[in-house]
Each structure stands twice: as C-alpha cells, then as structure tokens.
ZALOKE-770434 format. One record per residue: residue number from 1; chain; z, x negated, y negated of N, C-alpha, C in turn. Coordinates in nm, 4 decimals, padded with zeros to 6 digits. Atoms other than C-alpha are relative to their C-alpha. Last residue first. Layout:
N
pos, unit, n.pz, n.px, n.py, ca.pz, ca.px, ca.py, c.pz, c.px, c.py
NUM, A, Z, X, Y, Z, X, Y, Z, X, Y $
...
//
This chain:
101
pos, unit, n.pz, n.px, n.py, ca.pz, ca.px, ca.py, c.pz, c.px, c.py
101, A, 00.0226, 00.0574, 00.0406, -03.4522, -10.4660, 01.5636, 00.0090, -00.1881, -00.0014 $
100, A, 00.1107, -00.0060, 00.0342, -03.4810, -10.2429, 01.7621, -00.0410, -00.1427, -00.0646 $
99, A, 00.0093, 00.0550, -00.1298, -03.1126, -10.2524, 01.8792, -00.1461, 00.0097, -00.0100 $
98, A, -00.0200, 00.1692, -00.0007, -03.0324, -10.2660, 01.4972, -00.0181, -00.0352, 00.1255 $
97, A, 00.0374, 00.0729, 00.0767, -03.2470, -09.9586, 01.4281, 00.0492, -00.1315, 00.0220 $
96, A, 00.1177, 00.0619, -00.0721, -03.1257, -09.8010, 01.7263, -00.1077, -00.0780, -00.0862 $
95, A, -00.0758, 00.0187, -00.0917, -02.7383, -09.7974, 01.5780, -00.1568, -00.0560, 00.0440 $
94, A, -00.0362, 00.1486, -00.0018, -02.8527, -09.7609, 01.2217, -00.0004, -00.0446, 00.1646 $
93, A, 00.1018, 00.0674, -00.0125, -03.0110, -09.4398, 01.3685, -00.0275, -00.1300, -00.0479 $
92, A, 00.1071, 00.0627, -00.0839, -02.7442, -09.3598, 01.5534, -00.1076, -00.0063, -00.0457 $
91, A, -00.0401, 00.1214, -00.1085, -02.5097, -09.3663, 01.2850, -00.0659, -00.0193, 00.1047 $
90, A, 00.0234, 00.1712, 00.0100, -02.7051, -09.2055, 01.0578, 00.0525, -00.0439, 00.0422 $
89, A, 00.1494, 00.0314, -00.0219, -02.7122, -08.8780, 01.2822, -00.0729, -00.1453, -00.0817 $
88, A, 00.0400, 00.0444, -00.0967, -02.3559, -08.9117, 01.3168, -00.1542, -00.0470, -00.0002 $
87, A, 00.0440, 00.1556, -00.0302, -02.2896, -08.8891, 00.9812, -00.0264, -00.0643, 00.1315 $
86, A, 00.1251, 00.0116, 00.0680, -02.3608, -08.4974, 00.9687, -00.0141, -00.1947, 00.0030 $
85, A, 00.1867, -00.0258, -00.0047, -02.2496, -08.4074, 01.2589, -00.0456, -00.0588, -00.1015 $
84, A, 00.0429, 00.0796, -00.0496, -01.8590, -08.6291, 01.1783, -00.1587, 00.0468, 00.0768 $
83, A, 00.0175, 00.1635, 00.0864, -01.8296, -08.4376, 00.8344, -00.0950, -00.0684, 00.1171 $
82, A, 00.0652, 00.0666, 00.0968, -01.8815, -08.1464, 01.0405, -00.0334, -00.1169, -00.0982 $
81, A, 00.1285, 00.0196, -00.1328, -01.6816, -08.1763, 01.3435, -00.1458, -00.0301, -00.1201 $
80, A, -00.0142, 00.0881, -00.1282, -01.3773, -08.2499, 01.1067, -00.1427, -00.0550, 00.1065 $
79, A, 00.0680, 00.0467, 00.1270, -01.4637, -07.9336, 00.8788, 00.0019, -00.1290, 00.0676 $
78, A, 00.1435, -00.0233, 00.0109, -01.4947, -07.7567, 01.2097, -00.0092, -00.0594, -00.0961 $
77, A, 00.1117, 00.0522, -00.1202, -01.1216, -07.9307, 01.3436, -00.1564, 00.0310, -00.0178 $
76, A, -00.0029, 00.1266, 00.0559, -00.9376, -07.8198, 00.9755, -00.0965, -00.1115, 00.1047 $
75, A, 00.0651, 00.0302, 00.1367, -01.0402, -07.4932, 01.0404, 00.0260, -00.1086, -00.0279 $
74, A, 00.1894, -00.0308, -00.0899, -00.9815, -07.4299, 01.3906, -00.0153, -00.0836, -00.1637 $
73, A, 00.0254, 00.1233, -00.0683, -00.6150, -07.6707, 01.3020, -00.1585, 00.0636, 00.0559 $
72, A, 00.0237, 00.1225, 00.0766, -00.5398, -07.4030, 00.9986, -00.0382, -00.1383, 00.0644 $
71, A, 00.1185, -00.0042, 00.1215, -00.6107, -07.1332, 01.1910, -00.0070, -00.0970, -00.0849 $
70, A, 00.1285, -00.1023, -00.1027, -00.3547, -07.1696, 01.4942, -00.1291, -00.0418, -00.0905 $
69, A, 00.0094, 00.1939, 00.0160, -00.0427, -07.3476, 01.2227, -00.2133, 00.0199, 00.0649 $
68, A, 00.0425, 00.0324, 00.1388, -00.1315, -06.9497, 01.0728, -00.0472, -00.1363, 00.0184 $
67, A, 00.1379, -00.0136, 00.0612, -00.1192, -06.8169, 01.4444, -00.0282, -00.0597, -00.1262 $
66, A, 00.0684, 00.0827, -00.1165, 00.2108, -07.0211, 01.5364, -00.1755, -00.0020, -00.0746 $
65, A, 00.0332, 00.1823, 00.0522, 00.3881, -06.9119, 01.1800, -00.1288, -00.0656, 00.1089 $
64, A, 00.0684, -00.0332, 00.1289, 00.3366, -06.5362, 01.2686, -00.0533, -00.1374, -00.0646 $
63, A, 00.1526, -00.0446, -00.0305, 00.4416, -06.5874, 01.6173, -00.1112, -00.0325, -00.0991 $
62, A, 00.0231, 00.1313, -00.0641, 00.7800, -06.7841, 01.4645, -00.1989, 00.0345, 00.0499 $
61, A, 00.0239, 00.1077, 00.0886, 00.8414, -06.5076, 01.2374, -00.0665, -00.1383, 00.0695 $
60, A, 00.1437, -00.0762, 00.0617, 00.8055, -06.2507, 01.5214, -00.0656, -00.1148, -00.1083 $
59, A, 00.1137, 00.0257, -00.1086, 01.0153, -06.4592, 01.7501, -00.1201, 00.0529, -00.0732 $
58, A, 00.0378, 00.1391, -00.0196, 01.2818, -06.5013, 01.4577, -00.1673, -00.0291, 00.1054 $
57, A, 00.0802, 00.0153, 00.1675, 01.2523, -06.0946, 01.3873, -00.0485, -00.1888, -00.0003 $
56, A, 00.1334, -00.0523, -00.0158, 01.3179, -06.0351, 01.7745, -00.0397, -00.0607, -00.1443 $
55, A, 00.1016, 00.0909, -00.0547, 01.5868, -06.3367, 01.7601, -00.0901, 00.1161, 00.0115 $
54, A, 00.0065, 00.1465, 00.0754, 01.7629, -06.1670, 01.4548, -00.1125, -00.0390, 00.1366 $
53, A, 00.0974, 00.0124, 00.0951, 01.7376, -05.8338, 01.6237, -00.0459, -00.0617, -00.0631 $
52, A, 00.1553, -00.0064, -00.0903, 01.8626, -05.9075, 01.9715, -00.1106, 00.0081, -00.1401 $
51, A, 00.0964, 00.1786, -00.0651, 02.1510, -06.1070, 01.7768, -00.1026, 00.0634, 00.0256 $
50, A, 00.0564, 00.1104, 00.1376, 02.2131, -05.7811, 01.5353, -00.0483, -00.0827, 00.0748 $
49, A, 00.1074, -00.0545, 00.0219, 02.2324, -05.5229, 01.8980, -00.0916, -00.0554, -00.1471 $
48, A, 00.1145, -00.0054, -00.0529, 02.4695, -05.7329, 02.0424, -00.1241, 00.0054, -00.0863 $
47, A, -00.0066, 00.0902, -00.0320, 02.7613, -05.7296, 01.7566, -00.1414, -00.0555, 00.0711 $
46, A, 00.0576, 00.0329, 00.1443, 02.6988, -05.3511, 01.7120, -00.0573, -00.1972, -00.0094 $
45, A, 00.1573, -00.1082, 00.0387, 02.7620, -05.3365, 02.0622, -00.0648, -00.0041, -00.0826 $
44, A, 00.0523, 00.0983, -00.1129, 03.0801, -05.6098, 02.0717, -00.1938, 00.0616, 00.0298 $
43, A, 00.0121, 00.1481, 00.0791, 03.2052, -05.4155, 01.7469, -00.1036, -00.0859, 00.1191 $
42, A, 00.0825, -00.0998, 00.0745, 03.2094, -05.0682, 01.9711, -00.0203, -00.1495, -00.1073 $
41, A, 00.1394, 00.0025, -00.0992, 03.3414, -05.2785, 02.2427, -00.1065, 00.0959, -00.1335 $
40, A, 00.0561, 00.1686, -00.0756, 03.6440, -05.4341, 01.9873, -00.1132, 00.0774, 00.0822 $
39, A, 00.0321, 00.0682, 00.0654, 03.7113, -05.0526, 01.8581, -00.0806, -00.1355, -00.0233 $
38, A, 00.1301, -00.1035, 00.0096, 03.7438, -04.8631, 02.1538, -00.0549, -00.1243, -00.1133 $
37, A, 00.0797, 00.0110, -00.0917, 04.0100, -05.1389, 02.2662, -00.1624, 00.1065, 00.0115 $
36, A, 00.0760, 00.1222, 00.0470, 04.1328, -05.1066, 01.9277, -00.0574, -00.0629, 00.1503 $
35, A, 00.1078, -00.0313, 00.1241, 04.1647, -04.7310, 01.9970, -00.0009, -00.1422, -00.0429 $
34, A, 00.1474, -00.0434, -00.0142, 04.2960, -04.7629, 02.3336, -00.1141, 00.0144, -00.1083 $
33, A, 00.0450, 00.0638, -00.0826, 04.5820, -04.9759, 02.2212, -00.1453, -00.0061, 00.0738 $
32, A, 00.0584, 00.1093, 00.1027, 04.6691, -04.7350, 01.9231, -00.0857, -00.1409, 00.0682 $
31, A, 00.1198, -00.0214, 00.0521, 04.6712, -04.4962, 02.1644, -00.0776, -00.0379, -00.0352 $
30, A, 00.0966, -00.0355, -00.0922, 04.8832, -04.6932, 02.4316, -00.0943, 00.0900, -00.0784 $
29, A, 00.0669, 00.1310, -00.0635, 05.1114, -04.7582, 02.1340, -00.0774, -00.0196, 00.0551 $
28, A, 00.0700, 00.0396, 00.0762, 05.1296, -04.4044, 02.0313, -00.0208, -00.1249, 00.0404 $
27, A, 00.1007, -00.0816, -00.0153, 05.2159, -04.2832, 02.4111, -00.0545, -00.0515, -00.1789 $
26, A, 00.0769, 00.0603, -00.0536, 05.5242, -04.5643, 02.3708, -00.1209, 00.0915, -00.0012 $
25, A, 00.0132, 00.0981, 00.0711, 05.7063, -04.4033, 02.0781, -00.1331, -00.0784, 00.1137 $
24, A, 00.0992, -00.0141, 00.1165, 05.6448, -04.0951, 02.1764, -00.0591, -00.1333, -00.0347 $
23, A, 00.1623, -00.0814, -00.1019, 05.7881, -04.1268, 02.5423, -00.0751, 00.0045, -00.1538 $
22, A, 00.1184, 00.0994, -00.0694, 06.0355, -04.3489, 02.3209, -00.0813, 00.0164, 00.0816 $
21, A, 00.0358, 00.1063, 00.0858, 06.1409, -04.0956, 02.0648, -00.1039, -00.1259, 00.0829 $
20, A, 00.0997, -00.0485, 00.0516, 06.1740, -03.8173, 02.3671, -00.0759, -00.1087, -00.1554 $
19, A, 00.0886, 00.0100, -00.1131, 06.4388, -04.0554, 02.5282, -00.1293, 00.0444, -00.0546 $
18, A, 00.0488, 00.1427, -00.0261, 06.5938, -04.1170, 02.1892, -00.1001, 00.0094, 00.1277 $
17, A, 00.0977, 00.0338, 00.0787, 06.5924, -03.7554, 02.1462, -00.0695, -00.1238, -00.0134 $
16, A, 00.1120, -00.0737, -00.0089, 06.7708, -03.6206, 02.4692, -00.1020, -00.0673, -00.1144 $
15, A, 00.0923, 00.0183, -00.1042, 07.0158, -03.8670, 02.3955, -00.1443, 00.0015, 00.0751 $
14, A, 00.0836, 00.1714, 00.0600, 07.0719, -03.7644, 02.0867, -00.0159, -00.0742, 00.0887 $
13, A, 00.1161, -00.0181, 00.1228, 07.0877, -03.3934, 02.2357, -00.0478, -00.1283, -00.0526 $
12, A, 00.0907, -00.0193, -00.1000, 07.3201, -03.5210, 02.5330, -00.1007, 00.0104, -00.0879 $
11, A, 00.1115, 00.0859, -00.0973, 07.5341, -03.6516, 02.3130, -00.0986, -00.0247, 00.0583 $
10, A, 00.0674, 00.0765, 00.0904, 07.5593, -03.3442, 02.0973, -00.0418, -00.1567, 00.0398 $
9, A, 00.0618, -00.0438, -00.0026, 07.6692, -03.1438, 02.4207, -00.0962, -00.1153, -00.1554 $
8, A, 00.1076, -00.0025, -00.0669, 07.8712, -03.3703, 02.4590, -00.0943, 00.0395, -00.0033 $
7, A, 00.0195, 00.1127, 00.0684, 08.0639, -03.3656, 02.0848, -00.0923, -00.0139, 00.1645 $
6, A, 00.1351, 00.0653, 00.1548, 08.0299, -02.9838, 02.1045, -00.0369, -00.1568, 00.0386 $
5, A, 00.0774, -00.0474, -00.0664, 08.2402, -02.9599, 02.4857, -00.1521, -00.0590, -00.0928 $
4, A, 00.0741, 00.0926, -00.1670, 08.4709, -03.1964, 02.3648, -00.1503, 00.0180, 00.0507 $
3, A, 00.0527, 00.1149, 00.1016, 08.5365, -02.9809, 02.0307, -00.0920, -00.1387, 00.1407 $
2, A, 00.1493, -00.0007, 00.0488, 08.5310, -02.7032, 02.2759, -00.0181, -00.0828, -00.0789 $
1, A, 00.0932, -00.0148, -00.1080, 08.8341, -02.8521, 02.4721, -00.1394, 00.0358, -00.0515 $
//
C-alpha cells in the first residue's frame, strides 16, 4: 500500500514537471519570439535611417554636381558671347559694305 502510495505520488511529481517543463518550455519560445521580433524592427530602423542617408548624401552630391555643370555653362556661354562680340562687329561691316557696295 505505501509502495502504491510512493509510486503516485512520484507520478504526480513527473507529471507535475512535464507540465512545469512546458509552461517553461513555451514562455522561452514566446521570448525568443519577442526578441527576434525586437530584433527585425530594430534592423528595419537601422535599415531606414542608411536609405535616408544615402539619398541625403546622393541629393547633396547631385546639388554639388548641378552647381559645377551651373558654372561651367555661365562660363562656357561668356566665352561664347565673346568670341561672337568681337566678330560681330566685322560681320556687319562686311555685311553694309556689300549692301553699299
């Protein structure tokens, strides 16, 4: 009769433990679950915050290029205006020279 009593009572205990095994067992899962769900938005942030910086640095680079193309078309348009001041003025005076003439 107490051998009975032991071998239940020791049932109940490994019982008792498997149950307490899988309240454990599942509560790490659901940690480990929350922590690569922390993980992935904390990546997804980091993630963000490189693109905004790549296209700020691209927009800066691109600015930087605009003004340079910017200066090189004043300056290539006054040497442009010049050449064509200075031969203008013999071209119109061939021009009323041959309607003179």
């Amino acid at each position: 009769m107490e051998l009975i009593k032991k071998i239940k009572q020791a049932e109940t205990q490994a019982q008792e433990v498997v149950e307490q095994a899988n309240v454990q067992s599942a509560q790490l899962a659901e940690q480990r679950r929350k922590s690569r769900a922390e993980s992935f938005e904390e990546e997804q942030v980091q993630r963000k915050a490189d693109i905004e910086a790549s296209v700020k640095a691209a927009i800066e680079e691109g600015l930087t290029e605009v003004n340079g193309l910017r200066t090189q078309a004043d300056k290539d348009r006054n040497q442009l205006r010049e050449k064509a001041g200075a031969k203008q003025g013999g071209a119109t005076a061939k021009v009323m020279d041959y309607l003179k003439g």
